[in-house]
Steps between C-alpha positions, in 0.01 A plus 500: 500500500387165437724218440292360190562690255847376530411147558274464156627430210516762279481489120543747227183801460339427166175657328353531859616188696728296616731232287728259543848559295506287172762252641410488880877721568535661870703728665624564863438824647770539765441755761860710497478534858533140591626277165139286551218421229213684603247405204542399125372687199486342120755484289319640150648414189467623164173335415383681833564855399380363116167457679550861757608696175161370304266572821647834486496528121090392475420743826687801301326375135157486667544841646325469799753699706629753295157635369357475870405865577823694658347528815393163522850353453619813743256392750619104484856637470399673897327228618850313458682773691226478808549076489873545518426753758293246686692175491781721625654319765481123221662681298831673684538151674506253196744777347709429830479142485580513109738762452693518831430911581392624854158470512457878646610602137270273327232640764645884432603466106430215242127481640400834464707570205314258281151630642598865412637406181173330369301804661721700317464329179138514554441836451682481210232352304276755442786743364603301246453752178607582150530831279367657234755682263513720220674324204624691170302334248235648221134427567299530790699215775408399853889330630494335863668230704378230727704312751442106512627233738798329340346151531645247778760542704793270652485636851861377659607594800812453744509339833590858716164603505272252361158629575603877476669439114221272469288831557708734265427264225178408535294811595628710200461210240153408617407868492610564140267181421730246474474156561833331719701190612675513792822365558630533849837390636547112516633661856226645582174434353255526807349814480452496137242176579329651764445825299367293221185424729468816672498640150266220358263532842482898389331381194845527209332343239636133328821506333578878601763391767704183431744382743791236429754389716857300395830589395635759320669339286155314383221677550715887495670377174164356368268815580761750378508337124132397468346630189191626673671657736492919454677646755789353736518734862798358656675611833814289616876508373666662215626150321178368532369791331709476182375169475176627526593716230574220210184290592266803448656541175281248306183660529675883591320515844481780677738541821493642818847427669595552878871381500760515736606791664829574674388860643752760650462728828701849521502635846626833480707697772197735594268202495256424826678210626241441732270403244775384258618246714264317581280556108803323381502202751137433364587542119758244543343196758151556452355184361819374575681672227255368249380768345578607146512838551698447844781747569787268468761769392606811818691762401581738758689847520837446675413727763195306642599166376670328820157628656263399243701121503488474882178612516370220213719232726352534846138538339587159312621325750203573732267354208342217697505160212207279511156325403252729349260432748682555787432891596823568571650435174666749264681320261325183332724173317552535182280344252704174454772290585604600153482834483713541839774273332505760196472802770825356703659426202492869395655596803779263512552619188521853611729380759752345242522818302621719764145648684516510879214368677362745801223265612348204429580263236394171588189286552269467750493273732167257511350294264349799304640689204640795773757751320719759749454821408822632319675786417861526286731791399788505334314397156640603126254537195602191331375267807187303433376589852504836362368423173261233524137466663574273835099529613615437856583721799900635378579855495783628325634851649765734374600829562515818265621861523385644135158470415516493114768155583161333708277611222713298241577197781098495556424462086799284463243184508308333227219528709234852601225392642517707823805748656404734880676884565534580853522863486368803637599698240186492259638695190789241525238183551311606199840528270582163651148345367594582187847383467431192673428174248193376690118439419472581852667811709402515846607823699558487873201203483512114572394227266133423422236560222183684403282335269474855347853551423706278207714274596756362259826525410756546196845363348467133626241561780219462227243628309149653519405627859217393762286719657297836436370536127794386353462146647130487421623552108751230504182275460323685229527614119382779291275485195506745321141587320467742178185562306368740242180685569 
């Protein structure tokens, strides 16, 4: 990769081009791996997305993106997906430098996630279809519906997977017609830029994609109240979600939420521990542990669960910490000096109420934002490393003997975005995908997605789903048409 796009000054994406933010406001992008600056990005303020949410606004009013022939916008939508595709290796390593992750699962995930999700979306296009229906009414009638893009969309997205949420949002949005602004993480903004001009060099007409960098707190809080603003699609935490909630409420925006998630794993006596084992090492310290659907809660059947525990620890231990770009690495820094305060603080806290550390527990040594790996037992229900999202690389495990007792420990959690079965027994899986209080049940299966299955969650995990056709309707609304013949 070359070492100018970091070195140049980026601005905000607006109507086509490059801009300076209104009051000349920078921020440091730290790489996680090493605490130093390794480029600045702008600083947008409200007048900024004021001017984003109008170029957005005018491209959606003139309509020359949603009435563009389906399989022209399908076509632009795959031309994205081949760029991605083709500015591969730029793109895994500025997600290394940015975000901290090995750059092997940039290379292996993140890249090629957001190129299959915008060939995915593509196809989507030219399916997009109403109904006709027979309505009870005297006369002679002709009743149908028609599905319309919801207008633009406030495209923000967390700092785990920048270019890959980046992807989720933008593919379906653009491929129900919308129009979008893009708000990265302040954290993590670098891919978002540099898919702004692969996108624009594809030919994305003016004003379609908008991208604006800053704070939260500013540019977040200003995008999620804006007037013009039709639709909020939001993936980060739970708190920030309710918030998210209130602002939309002046102009009753539609929402797509992807909250928090504090997601159980049941590892039952009959399980494959082969596969078990090691499934539930990656659900937990992939990404570091940050990873909303990560598998932060074990529960194991007493009979296997001394196994199952030793098992986790020696495969934890042997997790070599590290820059991204070295090839050796497993487990990135965290995100920020920050976040691995708040991380360390949950398990001191832990500690305090009574949990007994098996491994880990402390930071890494260096100059980066390096987390152990770690692993305590011994937890109750009422402890908040039980209870609340950490979004680092902690595993609570506990033991059980009756089933129907981890059922009710699993759903005991405001959260359900995701919960895994380890079972052989399939009758008993599928009774367990029911019972279980999840958006997501995975059976005998590590994490990951498929742009073809929803992905969402309920109680405090969110609302609305990503993915597959129900994802694609999140950005669009039905008319309904009747008329007498």
């Amino acid at each position: 990769m070359s070492i100018d796009f970091l070195n140049r000054e980026h601005g905000l994406y607006i109507a086509g081009g490059w801009q300076p933010s209104d009051g000349g406001g920078r921020l440091d992008v730290i790489n996680p791996a090493t605490g130093a600056v390794i480029a600045t990005i702008a600083d947008a303020s409200p007048a900024d997305v004021d001017r984003a949410v109008a170029a957005a606004r005018a491209a959606f009013e003139r309509n020359d993106w949603a009435s563009l022939l389906p399989n022209a916008r399908g076509q632009l939508l795959w031309r994205i997906a081949e760029a991605i595709e083709a500015h591969a290796e730029e793109f895994a390593r500025l997600e290394c430098l940015d975000n901290g992750k090995p750059l092997l699962a940039a290379r292996r995930g993140d890249v090629p996630g957001a190129a299959d999700t915008f060939r995915y979306f593509a196809g989507w296009c030219t399916k997009i279809t109403g109904q006709t229906m027979q309505v009870s009414r005297p006369g002679q009638t002709f009743a149908y519906t028609m599905r319309e893009p919801l207008g633009v969309v406030a495209a923000i997205v967390p700092w785990n997977f920048p270019l890959l949420m980046a992807a989720w949002k933008l593919a379906p949005a653009l491929a129900a017609g919308c129009t979008v602004v893009l708000k990265p993480a302040e954290d993590t903004s670098l891919t978002a830029l540099r898919l702004a001009e692969v996108m624009a060099d594809c030919g994305m007409p003016a004003g379609v994609v908008n991208v604006v960098t800053g704070r939260g707190a500013t540019v977040g809080a200003a995008l999620t109240r804006h007037p013009d603003v039709n639709k909020v699609a939001f993936t980060g935490s739970t708190l920030v979600g309710k918030e998210i909630i209130g602002a939309a409420a002046g102009n009753l925006k539609k929402l797509t939420l992807e909250l928090g998630g504090k997601s159980p794993t049941l590892i039952l006596p009959d399980a494959d521990l082969t596969k078990a084992i090691p499934a539930a090492v990656m659900g937990i310290f992939h990404n570091a542990g940050q990873v909303c659907a990560a598998g932060s809660r074990l529960y194991v059947h007493e009979k296997v669960f001394d196994q199952v525990t030793e098992g986790i620890i020696q495969r934890a231990r042997a997790l070599r910490s590290g820059p991204g770009e070295v090839p050796t690495t497993d487990l990135g820094p965290l995100v920020s000096q920050r976040h691995r305060e708040r991380v360390h603080g949950y398990v001191e806290s832990g500690q305090r109420d009574g949990a007994q550390l098996l491994t880990g527990g402390a930071r890494g040594l260096g100059e980066g934002f390096f987390y152990e790996p770690t692993i305590l037992t011994g937890t109750k229900p009422h402890m908040s490393i039980v209870r609340e999202e950490i979004f680092g690389p902690v595993l609570v495990a506990e033991r059980f003997g009756d089933l129907d007792e981890a059922v009710e420990r699993a759903n005991d959690s405001d959260f359900g975005l995701s919960a895994t079965v380890w079972t052989t027994n399939l009758s008993l899986a599928h009774g367990l995908a029911r019972r279980l209080e999840a958006g997501t049940i995975r059976v005998n299966t590590g994490g990951g997605t498929d742009p073809n299955q929803p992905f969402g969650g309920t109680k405090q995990s969110g609302w609305g789903r990503e993915f597959g056709e129900e994802g694609l309707l999140e950005y669009m609304q039905t008319k309904s048409v009747l008329m007498t013949l």
